[in-house]
C-alpha positions as CSV (number, residue, x, y, z in Angstrom):
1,X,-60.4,11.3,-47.0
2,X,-63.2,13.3,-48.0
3,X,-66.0,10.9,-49.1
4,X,-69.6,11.9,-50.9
5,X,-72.5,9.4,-51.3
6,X,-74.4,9.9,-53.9
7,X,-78.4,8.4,-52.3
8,X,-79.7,6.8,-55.2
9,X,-81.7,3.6,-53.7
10,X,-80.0,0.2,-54.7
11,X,-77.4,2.2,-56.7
12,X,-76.4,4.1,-53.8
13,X,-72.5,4.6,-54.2
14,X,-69.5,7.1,-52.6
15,X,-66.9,8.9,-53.9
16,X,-63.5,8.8,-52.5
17,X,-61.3,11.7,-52.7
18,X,-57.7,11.1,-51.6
19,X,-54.5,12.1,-52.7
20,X,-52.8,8.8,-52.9
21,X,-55.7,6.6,-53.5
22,X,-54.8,5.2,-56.7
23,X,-53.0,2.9,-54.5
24,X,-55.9,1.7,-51.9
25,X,-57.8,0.8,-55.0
26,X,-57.9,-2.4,-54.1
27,X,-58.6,-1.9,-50.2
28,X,-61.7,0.6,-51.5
29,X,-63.0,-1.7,-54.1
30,X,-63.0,-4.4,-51.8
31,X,-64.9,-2.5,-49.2
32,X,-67.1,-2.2,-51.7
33,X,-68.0,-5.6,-51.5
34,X,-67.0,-6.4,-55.8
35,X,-65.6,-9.6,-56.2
36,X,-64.8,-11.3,-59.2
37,X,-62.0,-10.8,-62.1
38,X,-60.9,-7.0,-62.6
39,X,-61.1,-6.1,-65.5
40,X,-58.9,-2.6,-66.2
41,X,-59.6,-0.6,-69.1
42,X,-57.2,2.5,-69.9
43,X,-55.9,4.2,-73.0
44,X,-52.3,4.4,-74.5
45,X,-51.4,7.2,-72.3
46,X,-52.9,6.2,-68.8
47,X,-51.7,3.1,-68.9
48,X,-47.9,4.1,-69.1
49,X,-48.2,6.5,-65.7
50,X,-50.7,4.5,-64.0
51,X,-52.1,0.8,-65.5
52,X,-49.7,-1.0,-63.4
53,X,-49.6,0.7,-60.3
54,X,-53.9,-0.1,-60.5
55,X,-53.0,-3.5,-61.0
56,X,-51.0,-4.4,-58.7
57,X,-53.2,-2.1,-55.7
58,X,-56.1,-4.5,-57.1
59,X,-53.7,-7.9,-56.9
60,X,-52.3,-7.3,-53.5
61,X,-56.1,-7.2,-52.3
62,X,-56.8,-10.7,-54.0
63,X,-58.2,-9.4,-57.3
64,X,-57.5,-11.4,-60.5
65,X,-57.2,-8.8,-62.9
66,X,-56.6,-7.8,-67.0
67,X,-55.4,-4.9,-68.8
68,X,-56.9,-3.7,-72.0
69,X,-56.0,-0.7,-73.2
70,X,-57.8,1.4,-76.3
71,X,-55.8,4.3,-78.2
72,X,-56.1,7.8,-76.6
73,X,-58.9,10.1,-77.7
74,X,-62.1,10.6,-78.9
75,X,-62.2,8.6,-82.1
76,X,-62.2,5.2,-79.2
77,X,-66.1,6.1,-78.1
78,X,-67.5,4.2,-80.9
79,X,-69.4,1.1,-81.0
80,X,-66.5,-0.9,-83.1
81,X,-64.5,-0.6,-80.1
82,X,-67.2,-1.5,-77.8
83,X,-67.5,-4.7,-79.9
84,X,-64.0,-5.1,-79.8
85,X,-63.5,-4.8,-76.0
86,X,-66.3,-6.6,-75.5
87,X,-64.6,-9.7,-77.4
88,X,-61.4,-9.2,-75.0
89,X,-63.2,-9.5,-72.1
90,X,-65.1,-12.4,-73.1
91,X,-61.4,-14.4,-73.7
92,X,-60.3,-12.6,-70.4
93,X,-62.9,-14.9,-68.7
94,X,-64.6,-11.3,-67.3
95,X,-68.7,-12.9,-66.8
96,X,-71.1,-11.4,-65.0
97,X,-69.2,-12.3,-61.6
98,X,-66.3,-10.1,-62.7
99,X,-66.3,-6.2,-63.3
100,X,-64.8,-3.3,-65.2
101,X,-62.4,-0.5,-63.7
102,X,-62.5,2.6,-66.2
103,X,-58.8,4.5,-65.4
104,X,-58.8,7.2,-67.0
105,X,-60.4,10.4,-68.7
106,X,-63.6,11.4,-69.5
107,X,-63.6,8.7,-72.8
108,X,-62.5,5.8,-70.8
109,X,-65.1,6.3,-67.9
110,X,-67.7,6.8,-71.1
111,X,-66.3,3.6,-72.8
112,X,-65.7,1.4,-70.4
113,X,-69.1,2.5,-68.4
114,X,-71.3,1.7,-71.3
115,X,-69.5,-1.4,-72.0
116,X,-70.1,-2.4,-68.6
117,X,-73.9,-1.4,-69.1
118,X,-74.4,-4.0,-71.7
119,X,-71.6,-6.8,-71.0
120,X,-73.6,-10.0,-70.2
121,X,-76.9,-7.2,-70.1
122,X,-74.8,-5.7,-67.6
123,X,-72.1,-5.6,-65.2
124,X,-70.6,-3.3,-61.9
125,X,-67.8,-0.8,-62.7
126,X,-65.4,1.9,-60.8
127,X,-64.1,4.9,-61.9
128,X,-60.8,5.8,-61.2
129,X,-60.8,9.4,-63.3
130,X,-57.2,10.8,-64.4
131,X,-58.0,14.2,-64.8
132,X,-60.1,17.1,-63.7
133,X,-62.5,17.0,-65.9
134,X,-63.5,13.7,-65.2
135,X,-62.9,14.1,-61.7
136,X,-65.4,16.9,-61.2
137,X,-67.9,16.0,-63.2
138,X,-68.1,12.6,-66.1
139,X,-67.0,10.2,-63.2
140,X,-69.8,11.2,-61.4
141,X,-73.5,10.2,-62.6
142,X,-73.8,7.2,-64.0
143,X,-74.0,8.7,-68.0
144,X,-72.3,6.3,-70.5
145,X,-72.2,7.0,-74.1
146,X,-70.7,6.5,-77.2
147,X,-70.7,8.3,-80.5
148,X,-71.9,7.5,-83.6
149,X,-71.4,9.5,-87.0
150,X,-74.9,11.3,-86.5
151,X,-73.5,12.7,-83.5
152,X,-71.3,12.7,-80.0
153,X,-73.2,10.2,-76.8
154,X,-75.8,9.7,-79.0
155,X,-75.5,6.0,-78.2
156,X,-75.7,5.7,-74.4
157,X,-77.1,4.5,-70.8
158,X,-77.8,5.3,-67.2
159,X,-75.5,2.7,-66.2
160,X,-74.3,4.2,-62.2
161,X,-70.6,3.0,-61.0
162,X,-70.1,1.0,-57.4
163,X,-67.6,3.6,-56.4
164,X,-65.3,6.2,-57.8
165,X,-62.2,7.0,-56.4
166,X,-60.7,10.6,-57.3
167,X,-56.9,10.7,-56.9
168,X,-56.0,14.0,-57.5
169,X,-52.1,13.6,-57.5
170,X,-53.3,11.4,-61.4
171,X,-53.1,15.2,-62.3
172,X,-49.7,15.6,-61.8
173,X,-49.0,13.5,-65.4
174,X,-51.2,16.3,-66.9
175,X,-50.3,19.3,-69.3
176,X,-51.4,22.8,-67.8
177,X,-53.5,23.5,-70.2
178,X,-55.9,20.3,-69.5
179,X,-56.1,21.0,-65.9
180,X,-57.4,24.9,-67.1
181,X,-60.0,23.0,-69.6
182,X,-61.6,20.6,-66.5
183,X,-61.8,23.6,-64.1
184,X,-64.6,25.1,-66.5
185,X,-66.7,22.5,-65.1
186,X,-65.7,23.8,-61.6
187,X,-66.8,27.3,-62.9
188,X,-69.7,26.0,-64.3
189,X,-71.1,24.1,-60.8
190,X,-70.3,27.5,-59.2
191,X,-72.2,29.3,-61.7
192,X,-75.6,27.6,-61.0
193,X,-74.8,26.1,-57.5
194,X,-72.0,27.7,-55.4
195,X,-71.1,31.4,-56.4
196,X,-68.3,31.7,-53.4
197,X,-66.7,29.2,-55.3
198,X,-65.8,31.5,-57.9
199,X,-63.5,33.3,-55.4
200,X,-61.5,30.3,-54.8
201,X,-61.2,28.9,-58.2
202,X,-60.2,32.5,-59.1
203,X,-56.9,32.4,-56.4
204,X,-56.0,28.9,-56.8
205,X,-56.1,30.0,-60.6
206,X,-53.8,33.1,-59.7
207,X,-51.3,30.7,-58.1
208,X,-50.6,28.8,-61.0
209,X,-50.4,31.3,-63.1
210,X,-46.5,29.7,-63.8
211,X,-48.1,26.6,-63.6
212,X,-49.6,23.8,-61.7
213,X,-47.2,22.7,-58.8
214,X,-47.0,19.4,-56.6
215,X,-47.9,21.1,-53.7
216,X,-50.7,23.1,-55.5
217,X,-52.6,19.8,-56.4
218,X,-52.2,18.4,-53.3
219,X,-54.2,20.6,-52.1
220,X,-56.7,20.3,-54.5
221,X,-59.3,17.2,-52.3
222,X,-61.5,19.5,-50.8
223,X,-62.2,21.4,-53.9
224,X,-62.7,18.6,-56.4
225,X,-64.8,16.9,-53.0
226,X,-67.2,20.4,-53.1
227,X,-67.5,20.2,-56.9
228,X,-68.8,16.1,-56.7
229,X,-71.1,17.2,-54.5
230,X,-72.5,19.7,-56.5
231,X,-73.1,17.5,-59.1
232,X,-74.2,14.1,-56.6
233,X,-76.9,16.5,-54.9
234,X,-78.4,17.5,-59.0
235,X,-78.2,13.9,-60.0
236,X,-79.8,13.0,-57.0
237,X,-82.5,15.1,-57.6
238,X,-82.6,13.6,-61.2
239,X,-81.2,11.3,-61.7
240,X,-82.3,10.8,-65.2
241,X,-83.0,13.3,-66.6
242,X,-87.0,13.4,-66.3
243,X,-86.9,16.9,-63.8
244,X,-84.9,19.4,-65.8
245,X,-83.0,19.8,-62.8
246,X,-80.1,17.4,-64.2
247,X,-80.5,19.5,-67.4
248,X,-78.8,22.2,-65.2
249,X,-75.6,20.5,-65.5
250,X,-75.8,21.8,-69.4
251,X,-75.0,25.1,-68.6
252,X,-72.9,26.5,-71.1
253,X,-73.0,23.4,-73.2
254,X,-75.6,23.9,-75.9
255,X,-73.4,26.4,-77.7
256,X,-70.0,24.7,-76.5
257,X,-70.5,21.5,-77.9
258,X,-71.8,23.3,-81.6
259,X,-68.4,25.4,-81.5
260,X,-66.9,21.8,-80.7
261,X,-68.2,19.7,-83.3
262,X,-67.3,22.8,-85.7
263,X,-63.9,22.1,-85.3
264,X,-61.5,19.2,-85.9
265,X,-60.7,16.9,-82.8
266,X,-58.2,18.1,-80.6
267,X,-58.2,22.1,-81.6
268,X,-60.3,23.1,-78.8
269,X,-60.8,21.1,-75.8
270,X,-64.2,20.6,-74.2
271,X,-63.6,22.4,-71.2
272,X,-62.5,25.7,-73.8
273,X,-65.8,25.4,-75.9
274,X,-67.8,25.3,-72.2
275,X,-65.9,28.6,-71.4
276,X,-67.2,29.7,-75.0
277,X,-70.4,28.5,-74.4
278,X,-70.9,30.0,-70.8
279,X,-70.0,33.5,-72.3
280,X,-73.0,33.2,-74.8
281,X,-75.0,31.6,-72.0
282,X,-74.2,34.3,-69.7
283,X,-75.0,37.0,-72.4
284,X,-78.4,35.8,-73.2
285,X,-79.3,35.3,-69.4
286,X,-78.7,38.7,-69.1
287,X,-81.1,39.4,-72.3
288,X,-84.1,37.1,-71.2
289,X,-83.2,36.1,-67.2
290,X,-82.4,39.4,-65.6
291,X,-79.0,38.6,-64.8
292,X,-76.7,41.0,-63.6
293,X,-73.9,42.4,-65.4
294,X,-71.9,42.1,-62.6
295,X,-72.9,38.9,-61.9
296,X,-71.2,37.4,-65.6
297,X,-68.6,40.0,-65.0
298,X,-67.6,37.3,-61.7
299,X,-67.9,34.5,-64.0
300,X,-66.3,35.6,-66.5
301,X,-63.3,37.1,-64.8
302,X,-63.3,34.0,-63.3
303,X,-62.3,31.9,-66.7
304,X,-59.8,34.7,-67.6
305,X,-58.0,33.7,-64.6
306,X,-57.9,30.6,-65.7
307,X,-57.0,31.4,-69.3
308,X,-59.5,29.9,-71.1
309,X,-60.7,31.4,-74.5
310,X,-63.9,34.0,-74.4
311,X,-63.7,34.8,-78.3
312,X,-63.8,32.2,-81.3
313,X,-60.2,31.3,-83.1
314,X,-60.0,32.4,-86.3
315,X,-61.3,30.3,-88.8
316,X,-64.3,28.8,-86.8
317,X,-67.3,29.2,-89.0
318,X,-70.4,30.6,-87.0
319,X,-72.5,28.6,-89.5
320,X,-71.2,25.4,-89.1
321,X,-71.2,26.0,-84.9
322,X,-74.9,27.2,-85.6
323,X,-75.8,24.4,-88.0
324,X,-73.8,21.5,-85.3
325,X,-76.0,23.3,-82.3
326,X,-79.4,22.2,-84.3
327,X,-78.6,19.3,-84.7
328,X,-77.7,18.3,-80.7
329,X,-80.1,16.2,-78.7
330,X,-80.5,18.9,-76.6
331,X,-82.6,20.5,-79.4
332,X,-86.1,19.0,-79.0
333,X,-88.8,19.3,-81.8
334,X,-87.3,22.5,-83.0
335,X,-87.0,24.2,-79.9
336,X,-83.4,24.6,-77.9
337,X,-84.0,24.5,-74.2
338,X,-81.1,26.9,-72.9
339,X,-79.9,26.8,-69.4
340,X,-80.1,30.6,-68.2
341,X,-79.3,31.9,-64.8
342,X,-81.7,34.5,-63.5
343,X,-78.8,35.0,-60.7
344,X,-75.9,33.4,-59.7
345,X,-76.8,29.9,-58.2
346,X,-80.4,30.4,-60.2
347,X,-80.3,28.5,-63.1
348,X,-83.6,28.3,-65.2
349,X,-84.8,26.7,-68.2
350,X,-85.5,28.6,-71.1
351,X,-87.5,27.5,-74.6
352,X,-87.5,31.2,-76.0
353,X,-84.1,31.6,-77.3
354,X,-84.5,31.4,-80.8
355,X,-82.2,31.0,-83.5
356,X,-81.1,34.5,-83.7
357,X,-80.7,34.7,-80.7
358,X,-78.2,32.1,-81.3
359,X,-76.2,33.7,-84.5
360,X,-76.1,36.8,-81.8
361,X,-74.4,35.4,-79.1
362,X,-72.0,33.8,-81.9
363,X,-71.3,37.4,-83.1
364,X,-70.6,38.1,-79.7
365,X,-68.2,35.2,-79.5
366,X,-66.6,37.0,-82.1
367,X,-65.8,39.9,-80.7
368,X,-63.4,40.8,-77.3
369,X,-64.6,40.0,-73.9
C-alpha cells in the first residue's frame, strides 16, 4: 500500500493509497487511534455505490456510525447546509468525542471538512475521496471552504484531516470524462514539480483513449501516490499559505476559475477550465518567464492526450471571464499574482501581469491550440 505522511507537527497525518481500501476503512481509521461515533457524510450519488459499504468497514471495526447525505453538486458548499448538517449531527449524538468521514468528491471533502472545523469549535475528520480530482489534490491539505454569493471558498479554514484514504477502484463508478477533468491536476503537479510525469500521464492517457478500463485503474496507486506527494511536500513547505510556495498549487487557476464562474454550473468542469487556464498560464510564462516553447508544447500535448479543451466554447464571454478573474481572492489590492513557470518544474510568482495581459491570453483562448 503506498502510504505518504504529510510532517506537519501535531497535525501530522498519512495518506493511504490502496485499491480496495474503501473496505479497511475501519481497520485504517482505527489505527489512527479515532474513536468515537462516525459520522459519514456523502452526497446523493456516493452514497448509492459506496455509503454502505463505508459503513459497514467502520461497524465491523466497532464504530457507531450515521449517514447523512447532502444533494450532489456545487450548490451544497453553502453555509445553509453547513447549518443544516450541523443540526443532524447534533441529534446524531456526534460531540466532540465523535468525528466526520467526508466520502466523496471534492464538495463533500470541502463540506464536511469545514463542518468538522467548526463543529463543537472543532472536530477530527477522514477523507475518503471518490474521484481523481479529489484524490490528487482537494483531499490533501487541510483547505475547507464553502461559498457564498460574493464568491466560491470564500468562507473557509485550515482545518487538516487524521488520515485520507485514496481508493482508486471509487473511480470505476465514474464517467470518462470526470476522470479526464481530475488528471489536469496531475498535469498541473507535473508542470511545476515533476516534468517526467508528463510522459506517463501522456501513455496512460493514450491507453484509454476507448475509455477507462478495470484493469487501467488498477493500476493507477503509484501514480495518484506520486501526485499526493507532490502536493504533501508544497503544503509542507506552507502549509498556509504565508510562503508563496503553496500559492504554487494555483497554477493555471487564476484564469480557470474566471472562465468557470463565467459559466453556468456544470458546463465546464474544474479540471476543463484548469486546462484553459494552464494554456494562458503557459502563454504568458513564455511572455514574461522565459519559458520555452517546447517546454508548453509538452504540456500542452499532454492535455490533448487527455482531451481536455485548449479553446473557449462558444458563447463564453471574455468579459465576464475577465470581470469574474478580478474579482477572485487571488487578486490582492489590484494586483493578480500569476503563477508563471520560468521552466518546467520552475514555477515563479509574478505581480506584472496586467490586465491586458489578461484580455490577451483570453484572445488566445479563443483561437486553436
Amino acid at each position: 500500500m503506498p502510504t505518504v505522511t504529510l510532517s506537519l507537527g501535531k497535525d501530522s497525518y498519512d495518506v493511504h493509497v490502496m485499491n480496495g481500501a474503501l473496505d479497511r476503512l475501519g481497520d485504517l481509521v482505527h489505527r489512527s487511534r479515532l474513536t468515537g461515533h462516525a459520522a459519514i457524510v456523502t452526497d446523493t450519488t456516493v452514497v448509492r455505490h459506496y455509503g454502505e459499504r463505508a459503513r459497514l468497514a467502520l461497524e465491523e471495526a466497532g464504530y457507531t456510525t450515521s449517514l447523512h447525505v447532502v444533494d450532489a453538486g456545487e450548490q451544497s458548499k453553502s453555509l445553509a447546509t453547513v447549518e443544516t448538517l450541523a443540526s443532524e449531527l447534533v441529534k446524531a449524538g456526534v460531540d466532540r468525542s465523535g468525528f466526520i468521514v467526508a466520502l466523496g468528491g471534492g464538495v463533500v471533502g470541502d463540506l464536511a471538512g469545514f463542518t468538522a472545523s467548526i463543529h463543537y469549535r472543532g472536530i477530527p475528520f477522514v477523507q475518503v475521496p471518490t474521484t481523481i480530482m479529489a484524490q490528487v489534490d482537494s483531499s490533501v491539505g487541510g483547505k475547507t471552504a464553502v461559498n457564498i454569493p460574493a464568491g466560491k471558498n470564500l468562507v473557509g479554514s485550515f482545518h487538516q484531516p487524521r488520515l485520507v484514504v485514496v481508493d482508486p477502484l471509487t473511480l470505476t463508478t465514474l464517467p470518462a470524462r470526470v476522470i479526464r477533468e481530475g488528471m489536469a491536476e496531475m498535469v498541473k503537479h507535473a508542470a511545476i514539480r515533476d516534468a517526467a510525469m508528463l510522459y506517463d500521464i501522456r501513455a496512460l492517457a493514450e491507453e484509454t483513449e476507448l475509455g477507462f478500463t478495470l484493469s487501467t485503474i488498477e493500476r493507477l496507486p503509484d501514480l495518484i501516490a506520486r501526485n499526493i506527494a507532490i502536493k504533501a511536500r508544497v503544503v509542507e513547505e506552507d502549509e498556509k499559505e504565508t510562503k508563496d510556495v503553496r500559492a504554487f498549487l494555483n497554477f493555471g487557476h487564476t484564469l480557470g476559475h474566471g472562465i468557470e464562474a463565467a459559466v453556468p454550473y456544470g458546463e465546464l468542469l474544474h479540471g476543463e477550465v484548469v486546462s484553459l487556464g494552464m494554456r494562458a498560464a503557459l502563454f504568458l510564462s513564455e511572455k514574461y518567464a522565459g519559458l520555452s516553447a517546447h517546454a508548453s508544447e509538452d504540456v500542452l500535448s499532454t492535455l490533448k492526450a487527455l482531451e481536455l479543451p485548449l479553446v473557449l466554447p462558444e458563447g463564453i464571454d471574455p468579459a465576464t471571464a475577465l470581470e469574474k478573474t478580478l474579482t477572485d481572492k487571488k487578486f490582492q489590492a489590484g494586483m493578480i499574482r500569476f503563477v508563471l513557470l520560468g521552466a518546467l518544474g520552475q514555477p515563479t510568482i509574478s505581480d506584472d501581469i496586467t490586465i491586458d495581459d489578461l484580455k490577451e491570453a483570453l484572445a488566445l483562448l479563443q483561437r486553436p491550440a
